[in-house]
Each structure stands twice: as structure tokens, then as C-alpha cells.
C-alpha positions in Angstrom: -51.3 27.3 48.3 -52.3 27.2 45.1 -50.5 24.7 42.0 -49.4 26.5 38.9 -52.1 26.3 35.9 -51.1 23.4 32.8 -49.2 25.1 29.9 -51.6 23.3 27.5 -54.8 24.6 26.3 -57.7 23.8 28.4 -61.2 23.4 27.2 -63.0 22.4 30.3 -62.2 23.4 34.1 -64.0 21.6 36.9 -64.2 23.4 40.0 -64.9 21.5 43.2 -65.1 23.1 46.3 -64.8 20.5 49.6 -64.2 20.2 53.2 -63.6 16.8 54.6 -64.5 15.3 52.0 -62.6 11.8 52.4 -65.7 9.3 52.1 -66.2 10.6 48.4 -62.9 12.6 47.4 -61.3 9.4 45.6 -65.1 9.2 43.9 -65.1 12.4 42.2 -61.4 12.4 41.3 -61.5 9.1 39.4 -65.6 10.5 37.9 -63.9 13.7 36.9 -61.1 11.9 35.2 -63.8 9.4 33.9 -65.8 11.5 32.1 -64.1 14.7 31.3 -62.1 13.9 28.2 -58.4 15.7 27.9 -58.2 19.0 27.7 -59.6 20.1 31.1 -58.2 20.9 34.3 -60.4 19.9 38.1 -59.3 22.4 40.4 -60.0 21.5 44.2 -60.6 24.3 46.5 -60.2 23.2 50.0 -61.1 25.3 52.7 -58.6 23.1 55.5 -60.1 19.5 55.8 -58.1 17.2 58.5 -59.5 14.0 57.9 -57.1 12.7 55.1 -58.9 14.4 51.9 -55.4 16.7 51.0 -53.9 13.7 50.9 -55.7 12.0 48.4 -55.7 15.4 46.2 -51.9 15.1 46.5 -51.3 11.5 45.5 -53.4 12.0 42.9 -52.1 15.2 41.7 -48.7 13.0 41.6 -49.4 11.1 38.7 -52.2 13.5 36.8 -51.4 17.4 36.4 -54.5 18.1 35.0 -55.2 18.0 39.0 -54.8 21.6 40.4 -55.1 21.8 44.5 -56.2 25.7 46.2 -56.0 25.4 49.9 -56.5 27.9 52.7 -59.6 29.6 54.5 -62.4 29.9 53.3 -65.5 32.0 53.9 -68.0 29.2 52.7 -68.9 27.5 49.3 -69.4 30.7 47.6 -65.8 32.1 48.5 -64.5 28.6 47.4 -65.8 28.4 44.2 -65.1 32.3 43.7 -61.8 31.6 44.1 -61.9 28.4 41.7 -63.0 30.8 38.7 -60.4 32.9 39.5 -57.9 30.3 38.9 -59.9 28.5 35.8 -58.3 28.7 32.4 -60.7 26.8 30.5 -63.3 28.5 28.2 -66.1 26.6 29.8 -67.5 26.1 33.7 -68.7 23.1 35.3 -69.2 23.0 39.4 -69.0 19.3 40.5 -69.9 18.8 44.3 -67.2 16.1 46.0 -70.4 14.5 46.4 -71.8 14.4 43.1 -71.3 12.7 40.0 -70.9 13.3 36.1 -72.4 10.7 34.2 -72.1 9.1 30.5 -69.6 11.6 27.8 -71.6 15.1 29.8 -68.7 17.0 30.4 -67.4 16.4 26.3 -70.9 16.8 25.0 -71.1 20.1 26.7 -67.8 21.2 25.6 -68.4 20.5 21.8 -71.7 21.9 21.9 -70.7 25.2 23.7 -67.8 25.5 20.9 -70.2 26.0 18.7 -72.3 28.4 20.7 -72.2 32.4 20.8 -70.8 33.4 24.4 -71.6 33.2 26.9 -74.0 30.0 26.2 -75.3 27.3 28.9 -76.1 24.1 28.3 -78.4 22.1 30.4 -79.0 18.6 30.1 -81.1 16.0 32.6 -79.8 15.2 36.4 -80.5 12.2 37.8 -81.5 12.5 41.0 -80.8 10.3 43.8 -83.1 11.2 46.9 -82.1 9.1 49.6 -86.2 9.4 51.1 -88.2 9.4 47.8 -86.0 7.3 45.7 -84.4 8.1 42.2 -86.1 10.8 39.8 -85.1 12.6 36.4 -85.5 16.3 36.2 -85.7 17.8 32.4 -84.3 20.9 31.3 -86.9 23.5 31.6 -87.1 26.9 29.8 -84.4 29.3 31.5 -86.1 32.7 31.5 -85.2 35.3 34.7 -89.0 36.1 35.2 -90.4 32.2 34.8 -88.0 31.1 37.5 -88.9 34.2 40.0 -92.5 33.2 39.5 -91.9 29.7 41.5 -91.2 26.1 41.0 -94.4 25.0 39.2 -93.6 27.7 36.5 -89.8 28.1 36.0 -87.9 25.2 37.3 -84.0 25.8 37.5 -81.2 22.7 37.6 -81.2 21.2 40.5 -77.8 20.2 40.9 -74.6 21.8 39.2 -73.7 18.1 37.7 -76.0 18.8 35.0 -74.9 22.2 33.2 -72.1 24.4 32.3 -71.5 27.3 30.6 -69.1 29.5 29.4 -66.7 31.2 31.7 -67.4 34.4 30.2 -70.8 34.5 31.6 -69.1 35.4 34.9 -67.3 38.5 33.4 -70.6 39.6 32.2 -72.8 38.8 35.5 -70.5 38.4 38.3 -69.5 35.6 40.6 -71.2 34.0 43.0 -72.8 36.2 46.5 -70.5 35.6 49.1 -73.4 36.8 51.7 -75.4 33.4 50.3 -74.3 29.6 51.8 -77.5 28.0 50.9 -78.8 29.1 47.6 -76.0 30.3 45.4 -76.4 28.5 42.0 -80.0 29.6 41.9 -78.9 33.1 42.9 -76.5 33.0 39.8 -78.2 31.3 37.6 -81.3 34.0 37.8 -78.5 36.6 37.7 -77.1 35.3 34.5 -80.3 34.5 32.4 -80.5 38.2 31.2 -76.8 38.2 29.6 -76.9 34.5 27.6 -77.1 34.2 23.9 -78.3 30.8 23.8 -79.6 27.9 25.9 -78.6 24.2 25.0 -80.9 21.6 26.5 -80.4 18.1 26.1 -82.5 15.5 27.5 -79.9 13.1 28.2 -79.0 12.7 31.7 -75.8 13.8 32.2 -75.2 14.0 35.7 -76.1 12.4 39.0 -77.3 14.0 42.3 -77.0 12.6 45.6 -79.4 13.9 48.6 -78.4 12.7 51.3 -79.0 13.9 54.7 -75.6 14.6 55.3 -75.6 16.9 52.4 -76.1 20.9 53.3 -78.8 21.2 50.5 -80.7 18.4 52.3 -80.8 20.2 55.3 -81.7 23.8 53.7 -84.6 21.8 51.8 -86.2 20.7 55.4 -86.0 24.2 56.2 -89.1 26.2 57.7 -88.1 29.4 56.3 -87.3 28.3 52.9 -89.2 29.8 50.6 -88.8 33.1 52.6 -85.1 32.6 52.4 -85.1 32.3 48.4 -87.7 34.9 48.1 -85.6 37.5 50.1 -82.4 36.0 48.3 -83.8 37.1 44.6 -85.7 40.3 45.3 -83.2 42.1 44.2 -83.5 40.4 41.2 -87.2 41.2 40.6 -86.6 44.5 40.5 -84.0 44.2 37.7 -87.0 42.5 35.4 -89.0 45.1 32.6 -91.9 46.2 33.9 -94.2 43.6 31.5 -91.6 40.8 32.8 -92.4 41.7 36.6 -96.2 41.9 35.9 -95.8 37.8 34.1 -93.7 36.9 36.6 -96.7 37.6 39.4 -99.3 36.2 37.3 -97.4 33.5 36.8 -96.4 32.6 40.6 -100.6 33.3 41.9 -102.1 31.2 38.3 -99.0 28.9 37.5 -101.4 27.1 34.8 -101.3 30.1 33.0 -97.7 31.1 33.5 -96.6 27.8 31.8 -98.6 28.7 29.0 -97.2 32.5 28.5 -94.6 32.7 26.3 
């Protein structure tokens, strides 16, 4: 089923993909509505919870029309939020996991500032991060270059959490949507895809969104993985080969000497 789009214009749309979501559903309803400002749309995709979440959606979407509700199967996260862009009418992205939250005016600041931008544009501001093991930490944007964040971590760091950026919906029309194949890594995927095809990067330091770790959560779990680093490196390889030639050779320099790949320009 899928709810008509509003008849207004729409500056923002949210997508939020969830399953079962109830213990934070009513959370990221009333955080989207929070935070968002007017002209935005939050468009749940859910893949067939049975623990009361639809029914939240529904009440809500009684009383607020900027609430749009796809339900049906899925094939994971990546088919959900596929078929979220599909639907989205507003001019710019933002992907808030149910169990993630948007924090101060991030959603408006990001809107005004990509207004002004050449498309597609991201913008990137800081995530606070709430690690249920290590305790709270602030990541910084970093500089988004493809070959800086194929080198590693210590060289090209990318957002952590979705809560913190968006970007203009035309940047999927240029790079694509999100691999289907991938249940585990698919921002990063994207967002390495992307880099090549944006005019501009806006970085704010203020922190704009909120990440929750949690064990519960499936990036928790893909973190405490073994085969981790394999995964992502088999994940972007395709990727590498997509780089210049003098982009592949600072990318490997970079990831074996990361002092020096922080220092290349």
C-alpha cells in the first residue's frame, strides 16, 4: 500500500525504513516532526512489522499528512529505502533510522543551505554518537573524497550514521540507488559511489544528529564482525577500479602510510 504524495511543495523528504519498530516508532515520528520544519514529507517504508508499529504510523498519519506510510515485502534495508526514493518528492534526502535521532534545527539548516548549493550537493554536519559500551562521542565532518575513504578509516573517514547528512535527490539520478545485494554496508557503498558526481560539500561542525549503538541494532552487530574489513573491502572494489590511475596509486599509499595520506591533498 502506498499513501498518495501532499499536493504542496516539499522541500525535505525523510525516508525511514523499519520493521518492528514499536519501542522507538512514536520517538522518531514526534523527532521528525520536531525538527523538520514544514515543507517535508517522512515517508515510512515498512517491510510487514506485527508488533503494533502500523498502528502508530496510522494514528499518526490521522492527524499529520505530511506522514506517508509504504507497506509490503521487502528484500532488506536497501529495497526499503529504494523504494522510499522512489516515492520522495522533495528536492533533498535525509535517511533517519526508527532508531535514530535528528537533533537541534539539522534537518532546516540543511535544507536552506542545499538551496543555495549547485546539485547535487551534500551537506555533512557532526553526529553524536551514543555507544552503548564506550560511552557518547562526536565525530567531525571529514573531507569526502572517493580515493581518501577507499584508503581506510584513519585516512578518509565517512558519516557514521545517516542522521547527520543529506543531499540532494538528484544525486541518485546521477549515481544510482542503493545495492540491493548489500544489508550491512549500504550508506558507505553509496556514499563512495556518489563522491565522484557532487558539486559541493557542506560541512558544519554543529551536531546535528544523534546515533544510537546499541546491541540490538544490525550495525552493532556487523561492527563485532570477524570478517569486517574483508566484507567492506570486497563491497568497494568495484569502486577502486573506477578511481584515475594517480587517485588509485594515493589511495594505496594512503591506506599502507595513513600519516602521509592525511597530508596529500
Amino acid at each position: 500500500m502506498t499513501s498518495p504524495p501532499l499536493t504542496r511543495q516539499i522541500l525535505l523528504s525523510v525516508i525511514t525504513p523499519v520493521f518492528n519498530g514499536i519501542e522507538t516508532i512514536q520517538r522518531c515520528l514526534d523527532n521528525v516532526r520536531e525538527h523538520a520544519g514544514e515543507s517535508y514529507e517522512h515517508i515510512l517504508v515498512d517491510g510487514g512489522s506485527t508488533d503494533g508499529t502500523l498502528e502508530v504510523i496510522r494514528a499518526a498519519m490521522g492527524h499529520d499528512p505530511r506522514i506517508r506510510l509504504l507497506t509490503g515485502p521487502d528484500r532488506g534495508q536497501s529495497h526499503a529505502l529504494n523504494k522510499g526514493l522512489a516515492e520522495a518528492a522533495g528536492a533533498v534526502i535525509g535517511v533517519l533510522n526508527v532508531d535514530d535521532e535528528y537533533l537541534a534545527a539539522g534537518p532546516c539548516q540543511a535544507v536552506a543551505a542545499l538551496s543555495r548549493a549547485p546539485e547535487p550537493s551534500f551537506y555533512w554536519g557532526a553526529c553524536e554518537i551514543d555507544d552503548a559500551r564506550h560511552g557518547r562521542s562526536i565525530q567531525q565532518p571529514w573531507q569526502l573524497e572517493a580515493w581518501r575513504l577507499l584508503a581506510g578509516w584513519s585516512v578518509g573517514q565517512h558519516p557514521v550514521n545517516p542522521s547527520s547528512y543529506f543531499y540532494h535527490r538528484s544525486l541518485h539520478a546521477a549515481a544510482g540507488g542503493f545495492r540491493e545485494d548489500d544489508h550491512f554496508a549500504m550508506d558507505l557503498e553509496f556514499i563512495v559511489r556518489a563522491t565522484p558526481y557532487l558539486q559541493s560539500v557542506i560541512c558544519s561542525s554543529q551536531v546535528i544528529g544523534r546515533f544510537h549503538l546499541t546491541p540490538s541494532t544490525k550495525t552493532y552487530s556487523f561492527m563485532q564482525r570477524q570478517d569486517k574489513a574483508a566484507y567492506e573491502h570486497r563491497l568497494l572494489d568495484p569502486l577502486r577500479r573506477r578511481l584515475s590511475a594517480w587517485q588509485r596509486l594515493k589511495s594505496a599509499a594512503a591506506r599502507r602510510y595513513p600519516r602521509l595520506g592525511r597530508r596529500l591533498p
